[in-house]
C-alpha positions as CSV (number, residue, x, y, z in Angstrom):
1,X,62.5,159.0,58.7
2,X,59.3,157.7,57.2
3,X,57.6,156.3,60.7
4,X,58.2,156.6,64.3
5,X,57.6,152.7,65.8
6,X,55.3,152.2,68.6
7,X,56.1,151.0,72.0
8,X,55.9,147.4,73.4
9,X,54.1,148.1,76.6
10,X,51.0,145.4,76.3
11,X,50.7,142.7,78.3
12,X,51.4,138.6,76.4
13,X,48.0,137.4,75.4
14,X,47.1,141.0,74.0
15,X,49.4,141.7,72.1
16,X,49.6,138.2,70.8
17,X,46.0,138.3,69.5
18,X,46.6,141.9,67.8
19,X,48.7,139.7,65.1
20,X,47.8,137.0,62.4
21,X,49.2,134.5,61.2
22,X,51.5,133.1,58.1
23,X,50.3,129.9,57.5
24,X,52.7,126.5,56.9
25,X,51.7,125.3,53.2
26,X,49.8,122.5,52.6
27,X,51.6,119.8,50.7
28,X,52.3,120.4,47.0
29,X,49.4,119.6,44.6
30,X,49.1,118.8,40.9
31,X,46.9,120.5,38.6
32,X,44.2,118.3,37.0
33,X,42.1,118.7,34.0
34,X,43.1,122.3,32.8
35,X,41.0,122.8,30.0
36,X,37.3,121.9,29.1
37,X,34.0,122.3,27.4
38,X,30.7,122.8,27.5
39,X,27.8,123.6,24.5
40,X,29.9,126.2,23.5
41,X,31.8,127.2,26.5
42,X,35.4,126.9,26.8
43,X,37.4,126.9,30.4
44,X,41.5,127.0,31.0
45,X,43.5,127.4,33.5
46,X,46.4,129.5,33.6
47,X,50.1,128.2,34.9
48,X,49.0,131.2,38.0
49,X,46.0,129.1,38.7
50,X,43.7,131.7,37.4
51,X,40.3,130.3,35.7
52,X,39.0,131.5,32.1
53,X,36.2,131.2,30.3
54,X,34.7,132.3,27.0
55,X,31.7,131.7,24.5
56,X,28.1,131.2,24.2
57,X,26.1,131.0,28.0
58,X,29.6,132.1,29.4
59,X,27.2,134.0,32.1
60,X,27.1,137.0,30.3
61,X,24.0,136.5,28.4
62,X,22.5,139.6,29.8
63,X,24.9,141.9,27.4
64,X,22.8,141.0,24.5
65,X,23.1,137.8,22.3
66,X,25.9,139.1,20.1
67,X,27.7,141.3,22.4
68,X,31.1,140.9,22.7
69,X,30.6,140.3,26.2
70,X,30.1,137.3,25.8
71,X,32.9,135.9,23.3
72,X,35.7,137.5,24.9
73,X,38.2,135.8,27.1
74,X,37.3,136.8,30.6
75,X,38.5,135.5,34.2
76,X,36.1,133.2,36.4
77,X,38.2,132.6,39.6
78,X,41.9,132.0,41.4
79,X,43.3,129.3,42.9
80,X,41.9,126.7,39.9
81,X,43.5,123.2,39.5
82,X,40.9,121.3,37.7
83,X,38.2,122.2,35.5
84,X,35.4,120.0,34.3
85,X,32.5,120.5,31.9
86,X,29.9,118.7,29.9
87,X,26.4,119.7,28.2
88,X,25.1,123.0,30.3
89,X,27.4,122.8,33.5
90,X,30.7,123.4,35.0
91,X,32.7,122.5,38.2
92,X,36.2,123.8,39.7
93,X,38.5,122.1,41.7
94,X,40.6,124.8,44.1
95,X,44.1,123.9,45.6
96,X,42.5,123.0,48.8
97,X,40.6,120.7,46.8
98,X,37.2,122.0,47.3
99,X,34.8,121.5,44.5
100,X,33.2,124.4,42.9
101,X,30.2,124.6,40.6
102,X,29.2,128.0,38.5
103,X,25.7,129.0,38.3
104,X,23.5,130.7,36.0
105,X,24.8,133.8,36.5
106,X,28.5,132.5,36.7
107,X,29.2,132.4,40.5
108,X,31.2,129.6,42.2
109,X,28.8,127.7,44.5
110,X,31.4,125.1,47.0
111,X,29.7,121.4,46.4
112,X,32.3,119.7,48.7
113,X,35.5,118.7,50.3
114,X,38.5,116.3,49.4
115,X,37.7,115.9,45.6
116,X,40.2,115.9,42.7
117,X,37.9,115.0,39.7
118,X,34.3,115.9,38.3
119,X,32.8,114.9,35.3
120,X,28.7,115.4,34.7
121,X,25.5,114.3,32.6
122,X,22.5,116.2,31.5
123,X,21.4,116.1,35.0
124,X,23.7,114.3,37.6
125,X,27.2,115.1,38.6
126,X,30.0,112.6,39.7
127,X,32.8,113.2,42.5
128,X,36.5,111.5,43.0
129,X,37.1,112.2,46.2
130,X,41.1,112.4,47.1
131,X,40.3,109.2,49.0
132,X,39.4,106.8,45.6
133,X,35.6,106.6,46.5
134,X,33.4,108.3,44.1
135,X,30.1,110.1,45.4
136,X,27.1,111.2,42.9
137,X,24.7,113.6,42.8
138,X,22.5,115.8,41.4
139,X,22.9,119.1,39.4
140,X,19.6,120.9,39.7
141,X,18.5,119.5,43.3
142,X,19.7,119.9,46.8
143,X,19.4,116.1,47.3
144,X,22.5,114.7,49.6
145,X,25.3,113.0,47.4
146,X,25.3,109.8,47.2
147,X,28.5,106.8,47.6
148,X,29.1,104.7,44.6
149,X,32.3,102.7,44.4
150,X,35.8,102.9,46.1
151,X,39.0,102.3,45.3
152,X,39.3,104.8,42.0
153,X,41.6,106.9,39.8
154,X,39.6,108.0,37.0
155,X,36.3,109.1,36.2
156,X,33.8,110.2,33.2
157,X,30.3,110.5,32.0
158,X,28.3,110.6,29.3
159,X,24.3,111.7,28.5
160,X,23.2,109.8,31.5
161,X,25.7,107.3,32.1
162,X,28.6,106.9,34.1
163,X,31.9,105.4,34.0
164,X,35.2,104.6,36.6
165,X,38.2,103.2,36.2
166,X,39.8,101.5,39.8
167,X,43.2,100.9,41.0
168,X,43.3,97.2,39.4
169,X,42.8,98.8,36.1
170,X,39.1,97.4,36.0
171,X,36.6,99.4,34.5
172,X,33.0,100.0,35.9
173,X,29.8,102.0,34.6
174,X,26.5,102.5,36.0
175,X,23.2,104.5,34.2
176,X,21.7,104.3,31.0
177,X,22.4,101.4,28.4
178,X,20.0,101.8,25.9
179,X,22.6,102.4,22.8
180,X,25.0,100.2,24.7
181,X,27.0,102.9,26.6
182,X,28.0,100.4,28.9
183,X,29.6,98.1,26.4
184,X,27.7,95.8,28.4
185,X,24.5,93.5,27.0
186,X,22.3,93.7,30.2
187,X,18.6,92.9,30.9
188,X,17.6,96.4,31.3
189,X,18.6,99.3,29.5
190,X,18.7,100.9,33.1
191,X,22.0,100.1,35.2
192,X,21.7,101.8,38.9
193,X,24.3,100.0,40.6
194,X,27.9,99.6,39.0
195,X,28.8,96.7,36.6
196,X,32.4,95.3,35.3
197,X,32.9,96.6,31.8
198,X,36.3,95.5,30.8
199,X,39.9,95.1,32.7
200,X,43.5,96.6,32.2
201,X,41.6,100.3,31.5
202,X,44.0,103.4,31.8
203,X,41.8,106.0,31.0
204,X,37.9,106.2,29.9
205,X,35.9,108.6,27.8
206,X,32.1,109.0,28.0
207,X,30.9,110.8,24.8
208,X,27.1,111.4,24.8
209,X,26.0,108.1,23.6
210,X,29.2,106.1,23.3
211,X,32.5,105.8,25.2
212,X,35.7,105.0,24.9
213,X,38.2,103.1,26.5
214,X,42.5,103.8,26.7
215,X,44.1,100.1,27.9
216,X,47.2,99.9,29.8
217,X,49.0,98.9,26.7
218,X,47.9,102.3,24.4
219,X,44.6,100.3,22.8
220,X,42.1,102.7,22.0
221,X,38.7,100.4,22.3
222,X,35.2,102.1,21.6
223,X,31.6,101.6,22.2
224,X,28.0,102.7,21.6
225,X,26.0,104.7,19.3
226,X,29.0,106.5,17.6
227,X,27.3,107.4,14.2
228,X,30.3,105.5,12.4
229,X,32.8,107.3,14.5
230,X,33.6,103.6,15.7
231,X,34.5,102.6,12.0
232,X,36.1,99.3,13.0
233,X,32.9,98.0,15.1
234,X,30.0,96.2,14.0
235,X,26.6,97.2,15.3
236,X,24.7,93.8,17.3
237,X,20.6,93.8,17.8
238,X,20.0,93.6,21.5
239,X,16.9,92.8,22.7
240,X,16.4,94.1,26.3
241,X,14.4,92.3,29.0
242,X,10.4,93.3,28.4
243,X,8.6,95.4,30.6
244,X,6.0,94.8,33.1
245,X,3.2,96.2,30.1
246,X,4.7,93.4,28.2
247,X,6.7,95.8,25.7
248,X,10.4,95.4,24.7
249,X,13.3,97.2,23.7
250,X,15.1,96.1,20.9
251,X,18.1,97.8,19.7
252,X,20.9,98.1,17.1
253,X,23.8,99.4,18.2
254,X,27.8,98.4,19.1
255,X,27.0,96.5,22.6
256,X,30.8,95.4,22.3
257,X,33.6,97.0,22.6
258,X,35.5,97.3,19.3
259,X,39.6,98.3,19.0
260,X,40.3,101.0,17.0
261,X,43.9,101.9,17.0
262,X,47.1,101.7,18.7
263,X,49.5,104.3,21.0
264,X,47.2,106.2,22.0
265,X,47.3,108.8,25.6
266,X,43.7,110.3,25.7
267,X,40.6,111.3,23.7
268,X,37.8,113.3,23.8
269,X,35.0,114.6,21.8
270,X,31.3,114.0,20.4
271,X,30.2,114.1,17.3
272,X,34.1,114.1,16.1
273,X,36.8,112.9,18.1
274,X,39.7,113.6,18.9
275,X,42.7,111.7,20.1
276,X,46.3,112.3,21.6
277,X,48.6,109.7,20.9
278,X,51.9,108.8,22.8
279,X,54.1,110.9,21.1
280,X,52.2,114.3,21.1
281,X,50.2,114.0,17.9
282,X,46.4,115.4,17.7
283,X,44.2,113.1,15.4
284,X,40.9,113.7,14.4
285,X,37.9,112.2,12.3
286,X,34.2,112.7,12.3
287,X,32.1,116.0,11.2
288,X,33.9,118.8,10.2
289,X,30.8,120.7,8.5
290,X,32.7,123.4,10.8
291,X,36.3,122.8,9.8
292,X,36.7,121.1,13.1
293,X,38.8,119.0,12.0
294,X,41.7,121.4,11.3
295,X,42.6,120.1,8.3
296,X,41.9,123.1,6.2
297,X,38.8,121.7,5.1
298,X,35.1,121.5,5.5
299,X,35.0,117.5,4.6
300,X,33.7,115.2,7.5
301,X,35.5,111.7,7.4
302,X,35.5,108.6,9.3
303,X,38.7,107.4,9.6
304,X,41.6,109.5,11.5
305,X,44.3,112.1,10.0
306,X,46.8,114.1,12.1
307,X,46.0,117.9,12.7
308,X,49.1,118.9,15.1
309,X,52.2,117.7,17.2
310,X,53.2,118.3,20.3
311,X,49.5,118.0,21.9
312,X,49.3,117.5,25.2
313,X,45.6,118.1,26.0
314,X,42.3,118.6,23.8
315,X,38.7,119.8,24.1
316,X,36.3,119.0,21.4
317,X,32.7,118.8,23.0
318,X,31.5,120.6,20.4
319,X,31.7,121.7,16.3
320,X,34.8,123.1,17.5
321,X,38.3,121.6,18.8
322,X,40.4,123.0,21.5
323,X,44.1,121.8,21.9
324,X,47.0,122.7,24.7
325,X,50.4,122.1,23.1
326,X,53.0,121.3,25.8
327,X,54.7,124.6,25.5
328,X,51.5,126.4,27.4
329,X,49.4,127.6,24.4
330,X,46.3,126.8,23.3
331,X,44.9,126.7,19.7
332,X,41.6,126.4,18.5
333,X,39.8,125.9,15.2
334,X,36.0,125.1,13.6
335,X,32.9,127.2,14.4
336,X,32.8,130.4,16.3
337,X,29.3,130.9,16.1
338,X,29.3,131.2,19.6
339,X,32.3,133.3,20.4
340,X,33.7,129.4,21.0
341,X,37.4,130.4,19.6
342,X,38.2,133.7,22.2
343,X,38.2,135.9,19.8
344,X,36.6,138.6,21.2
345,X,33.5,138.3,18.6
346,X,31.0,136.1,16.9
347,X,30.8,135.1,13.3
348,X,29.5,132.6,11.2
349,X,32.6,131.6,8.9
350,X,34.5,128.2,9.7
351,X,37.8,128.2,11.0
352,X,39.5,124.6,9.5
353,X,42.9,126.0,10.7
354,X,44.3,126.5,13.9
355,X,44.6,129.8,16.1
356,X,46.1,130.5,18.4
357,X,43.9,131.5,21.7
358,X,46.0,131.9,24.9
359,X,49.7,131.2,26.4
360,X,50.6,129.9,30.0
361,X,47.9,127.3,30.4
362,X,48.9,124.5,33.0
363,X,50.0,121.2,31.8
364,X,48.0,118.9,33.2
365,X,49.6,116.2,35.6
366,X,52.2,119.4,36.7
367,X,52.6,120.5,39.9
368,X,50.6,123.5,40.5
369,X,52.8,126.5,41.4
370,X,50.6,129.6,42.8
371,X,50.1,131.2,45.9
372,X,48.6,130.3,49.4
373,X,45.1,131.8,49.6
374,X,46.9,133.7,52.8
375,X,49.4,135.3,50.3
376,X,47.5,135.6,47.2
377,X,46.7,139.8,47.4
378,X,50.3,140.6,48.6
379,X,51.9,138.7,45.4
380,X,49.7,140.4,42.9
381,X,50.5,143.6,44.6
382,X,54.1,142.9,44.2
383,X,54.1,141.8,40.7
384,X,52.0,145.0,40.0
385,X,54.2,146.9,41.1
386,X,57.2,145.1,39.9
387,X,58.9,143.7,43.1
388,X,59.0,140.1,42.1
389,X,61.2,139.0,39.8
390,X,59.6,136.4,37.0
391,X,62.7,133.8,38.0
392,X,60.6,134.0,41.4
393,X,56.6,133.6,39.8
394,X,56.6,130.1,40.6
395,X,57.1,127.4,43.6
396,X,55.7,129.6,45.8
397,X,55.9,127.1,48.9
398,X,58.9,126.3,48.5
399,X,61.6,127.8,50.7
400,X,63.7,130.6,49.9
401,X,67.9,130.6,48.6
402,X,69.8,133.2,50.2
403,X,70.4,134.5,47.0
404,X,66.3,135.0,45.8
405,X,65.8,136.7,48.6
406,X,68.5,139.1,47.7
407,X,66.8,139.3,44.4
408,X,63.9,140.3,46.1
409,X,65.4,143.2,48.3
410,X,67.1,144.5,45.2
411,X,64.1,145.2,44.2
412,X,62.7,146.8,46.9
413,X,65.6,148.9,47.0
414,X,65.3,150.0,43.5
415,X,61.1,150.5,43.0
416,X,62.2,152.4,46.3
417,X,64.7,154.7,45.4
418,X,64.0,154.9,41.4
419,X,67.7,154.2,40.9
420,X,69.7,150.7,40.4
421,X,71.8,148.9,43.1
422,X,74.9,149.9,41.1
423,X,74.3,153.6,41.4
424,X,72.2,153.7,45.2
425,X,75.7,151.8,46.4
426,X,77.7,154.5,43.9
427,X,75.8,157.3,45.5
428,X,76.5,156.1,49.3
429,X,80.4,155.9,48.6
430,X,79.7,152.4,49.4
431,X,82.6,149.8,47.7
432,X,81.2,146.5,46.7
433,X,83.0,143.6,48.3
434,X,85.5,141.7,46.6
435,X,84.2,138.3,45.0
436,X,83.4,135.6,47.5
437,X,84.7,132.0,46.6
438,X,81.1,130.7,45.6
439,X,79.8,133.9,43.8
440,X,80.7,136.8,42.1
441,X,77.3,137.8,41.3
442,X,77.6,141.9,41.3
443,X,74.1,142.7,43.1
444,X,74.8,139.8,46.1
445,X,78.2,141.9,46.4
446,X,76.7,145.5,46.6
447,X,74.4,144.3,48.9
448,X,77.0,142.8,51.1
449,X,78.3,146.0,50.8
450,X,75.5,148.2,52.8
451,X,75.4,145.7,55.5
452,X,72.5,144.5,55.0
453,X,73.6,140.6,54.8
454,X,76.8,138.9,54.8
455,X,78.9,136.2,53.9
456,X,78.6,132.9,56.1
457,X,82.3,132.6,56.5
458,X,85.4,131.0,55.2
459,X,85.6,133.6,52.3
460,X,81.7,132.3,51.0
461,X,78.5,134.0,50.6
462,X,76.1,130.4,50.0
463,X,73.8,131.7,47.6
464,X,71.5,128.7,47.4
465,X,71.1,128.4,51.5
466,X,68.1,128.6,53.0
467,X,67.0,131.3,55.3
468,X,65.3,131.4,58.7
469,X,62.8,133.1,59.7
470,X,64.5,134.9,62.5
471,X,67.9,135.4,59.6
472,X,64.8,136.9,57.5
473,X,63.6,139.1,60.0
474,X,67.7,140.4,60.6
475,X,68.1,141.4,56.7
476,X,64.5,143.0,56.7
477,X,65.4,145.1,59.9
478,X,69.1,145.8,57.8
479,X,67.0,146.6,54.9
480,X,64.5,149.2,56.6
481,X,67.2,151.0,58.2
482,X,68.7,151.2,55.1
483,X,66.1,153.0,53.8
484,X,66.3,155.0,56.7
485,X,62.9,153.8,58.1
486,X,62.9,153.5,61.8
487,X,63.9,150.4,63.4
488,X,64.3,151.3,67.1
489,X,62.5,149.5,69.4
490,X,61.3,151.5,72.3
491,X,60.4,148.7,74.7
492,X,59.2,145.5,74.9
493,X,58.3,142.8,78.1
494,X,58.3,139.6,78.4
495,X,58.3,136.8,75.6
496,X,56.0,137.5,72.4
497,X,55.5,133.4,72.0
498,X,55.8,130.4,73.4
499,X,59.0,129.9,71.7
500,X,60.7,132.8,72.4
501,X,63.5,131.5,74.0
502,X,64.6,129.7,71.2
503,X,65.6,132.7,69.5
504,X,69.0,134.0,68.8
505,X,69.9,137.0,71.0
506,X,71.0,138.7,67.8
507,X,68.0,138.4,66.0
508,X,65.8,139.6,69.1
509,X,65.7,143.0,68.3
510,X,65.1,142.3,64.4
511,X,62.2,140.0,65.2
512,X,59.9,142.7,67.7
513,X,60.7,145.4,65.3
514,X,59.8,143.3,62.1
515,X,56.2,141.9,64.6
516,X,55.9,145.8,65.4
517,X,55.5,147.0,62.3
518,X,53.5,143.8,61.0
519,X,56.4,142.8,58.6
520,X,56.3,139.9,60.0
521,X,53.8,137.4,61.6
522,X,53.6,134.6,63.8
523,X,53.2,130.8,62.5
524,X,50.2,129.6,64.3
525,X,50.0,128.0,67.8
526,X,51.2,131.3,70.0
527,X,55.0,130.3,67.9
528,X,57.0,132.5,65.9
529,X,59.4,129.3,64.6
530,X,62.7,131.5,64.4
531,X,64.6,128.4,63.3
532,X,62.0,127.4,60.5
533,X,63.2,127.6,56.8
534,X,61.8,130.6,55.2
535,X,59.6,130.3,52.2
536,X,59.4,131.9,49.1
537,X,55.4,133.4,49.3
538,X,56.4,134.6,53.0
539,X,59.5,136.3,51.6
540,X,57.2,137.9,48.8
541,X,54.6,138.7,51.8
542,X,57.4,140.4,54.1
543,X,58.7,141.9,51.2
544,X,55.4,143.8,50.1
545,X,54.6,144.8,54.0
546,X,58.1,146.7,54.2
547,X,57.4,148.3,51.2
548,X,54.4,149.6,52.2
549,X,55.5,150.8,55.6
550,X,58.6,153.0,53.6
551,X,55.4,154.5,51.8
552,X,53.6,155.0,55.2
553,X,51.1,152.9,54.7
């Protein structure tokens, strides 16, 4: 006998209070951007939600310019769906879609509420809001952000200019125009409130001085001062409006925008692009002094050739190129001057091939599967000590099957007792059961076999019913006893919660003992919702707490 339980002799209200809470989840959310760049700093996030970083100014610039420190692949935060990065900043987007930016010395500093995209300039930062408008502001003061347009999907930026694409598929930009990164000829090189730069946009790009545009129909169309990355535009004179001293602006550059191939999903990059078409295939063109271009060579060209298939994502904000395949890895090639490729050190030899850098990056556009923030700590302690299952690391909200939450008292029972189910039940003289018409699977019928949950009836077991909360608190009590911890109640008065009554008398007992030993919790509101489906990060919760409490902790 492990612990001797403690009586129930407090009044309602206290010893209400003396409990927290396991929070409902909030509705399921999709990861966003899950990999991105900035002068030399790479982020991903992990399928766990977990946020990395590595390279040059990746905030550990005070181990020495050449320590390692700085070039290995270290972790930045939890609970990451989108990341975001350009020039010298970064931003985070958390599950509870809070927006996050690092500072110099690599802490997360909350920005806002309600956001599910960020993109940035040199000096001004850009919001999507999970409500279409988009709200700027500004990355080095505490001035108040700003609205600038509603009714949005998509954003991006580039030196000092700003781009959105709306619901109707029409695309806007505000900021500078000088090289004609508005693909827009307007009377000042100076845009400050947004302007109509072409319709039927899926998806826009903002590259330093130029930008590029992904139609609904797979067009790729560019524009700006691409240094001949545009190879099928035509540079136009523009002569802007003159100033008040009398002077004018007059520039060459592509004012237009100019198509440049077909099929395309995304693109990114600088001074070489980078671009993703429909059917998974990475191609590339522009400087590769740095073998960038992962062709095996050090030969820039202007016109594009394939580097790899089954791309779903890319980063290439630098002399460097970072690709997600759709499989969860990410590979890497060009310059690692600045620990850029996660190797865990500099050097100054190209890379022109790829490498392969990390596994289990999110997909972007996936739903993202890790914990509540309320559950985080007890599922890391349970996969440290090996009491989830890996058929289990994943949907965390979602409610539990009768027979995962077998899965997870199995292993209880064996980190437990250092033995298997097979010989504990051997041990005990206990017989298995005999097959039950829906499942003969041998663990769901040795556990049927201690008593610790049965069948439903009719000869079947129901391995993929749910379980509620006050069923959950029965087979915990079963499995406690089990393990020959103490699971008498001593007394108890009067009802727990406001919903008390609506418990099953069989379940009483199981439910006070289970709130006694803080195995379980309430749901919020003075309720303990007995009849509420179970879920699998409360499961994992209840199952760490009863492991604990065997331990005496």
């Amino acid at each position: 006998m492990l612990r001797k339980t403690t009586a129930f002799g407090l009044c309602l209200m206290i010893v209400f209070s003396l409990y927290s809470f396991e929070t409902s989840a909030a509705p399921a959310t999709r990861f966003g951007e899950t990999l991105a760049s900035a002068n030399g700093r790479v982020y991903a996030i992990q399928k766990d939600g977990s946020l990395w970083y590595w390279g040059k100014g990746t905030f550990n610039d005070s181990a020495g310019d050449q320590s390692p420190e700085r070039a290995k692949i270290t972790k930045l935060m939890d609970n990451a769906v989108g990341v975001y990065g350009n020039w010298w900043s970064g931003f985070a987007i958390k599950s509870d879609h809070s927006m996050w930016k690092f500072d110099d010395d690599g802490q997360a500093v909350k920005v806002m509420d309600d956001v599910q995209e960020v993109a940035n300039s040199y000096t001004q930062w850009i919001a999507l809001k999970t409500d279409g408008t988009v709200w700027r502001g500004n990355i080095y003061g505490e001035s108040k952000p700003k609205k600038m347009i509603s009714e949005v999907t998509q954003i991006s930026a580039g030196i000092e200019s700003f781009y959105t694409v709306k619901e109707d598929g029409t695309l806007w930009g505000w900021g500078q125009n000088y090289s004609g990164e508005l693909g827009v000829k307007t009377k000042s090189p100076d845009v400050f409130k947004p302007i109509l730069i072409m319709e039927d946009v899926a998806y826009v790009r903002g590259a330093g001085q130029e930008a590029y545009a992904v139609k609904k129909d797979g067009s790729l169309w560019g524009w700006g001062n691409s240094d001949g990355l545009i190879f099928t535009g035509k540079d136009e004179t523009w002569a802007f409006d003159p100033y008040k001293d009398g002077s004018q602006s007059v520039v060459t550059s592509q004012f237009t925008p100019s198509k440049l191939m077909d099929d395309v999903r995304t693109i990114d990059g600088r001074n070489h692009l980078a671009v993703i078409n429909k059917d998974g295939s990475l191609w590339l063109w522009g400087d590769n002094s740095k073998g960038q271009l992962g062709d095996g060579t050090q030969t820039s060209r202007l016109t594009p050739k394939k580097a790899l298939d089954d791309v779903v994502d890319v980063t290439a904000e630098g002399a460097y190129t970072i690709a997600l395949k759709s499989d969860g890895t990410l590979w890497g090639f060009g310059t690692n001057s600045s620990g850029e490729l996660g190797l865990g050190s500099f050097d100054y030899e190209s890379h022109p091939t790829p490498i392969s850098l990390m596994d289990n990056v999110a997909i972007p556009g996936t739903e993202a599967s890790f914990p509540s923030s309320w559950a985080n700590s007890d599922i890391q302690y349970a996969k440290q000590e090996g009491l989830l299952p890996v058929s289990l690391q994943s949907r965390y909200q979602s409610h539990i099957k009768r027979e995962e939450f077998i899965a997870l008292i199995v292993r209880l029972i064996e980190k437990k007792t250092g033995q298997t189910l097979e010989q504990v039940v051997e041990d005990r003289g206990l017989i298995p059961a005999e097959p039950f018409l829906d499942t003969d699977d041998p663990d769901i019928l040795r556990i049927a076999a201690t008593g610790i949950i049965n069948g439903v009836g009719g000869g079947k077991f129901d391995p993929s019913g749910l379980i509620t909360r006050e069923q959950a608190a029965l087979i915990l009590t079963n499995t406690a006893r089990f393990l020959d911890v103490d699971s008498r109640i001593d007394s108890y008065s009067g009802p727990l919660f406001a919903d008390d009554k609506q418990l099953s008398q069989w379940a009483k007992e199981a439910v006070y003992y289970c709130l006694q030993n803080n195995i379980m919790r309430g749901i919020g509101d003075n309720s303990f919702g007995p009849k509420t489906y179970y879920s699998r990060e409360m499961s994992m919760s209840t199952i760490v707490r009863l492991y604990k409490l065997t331990n005496g902790e």
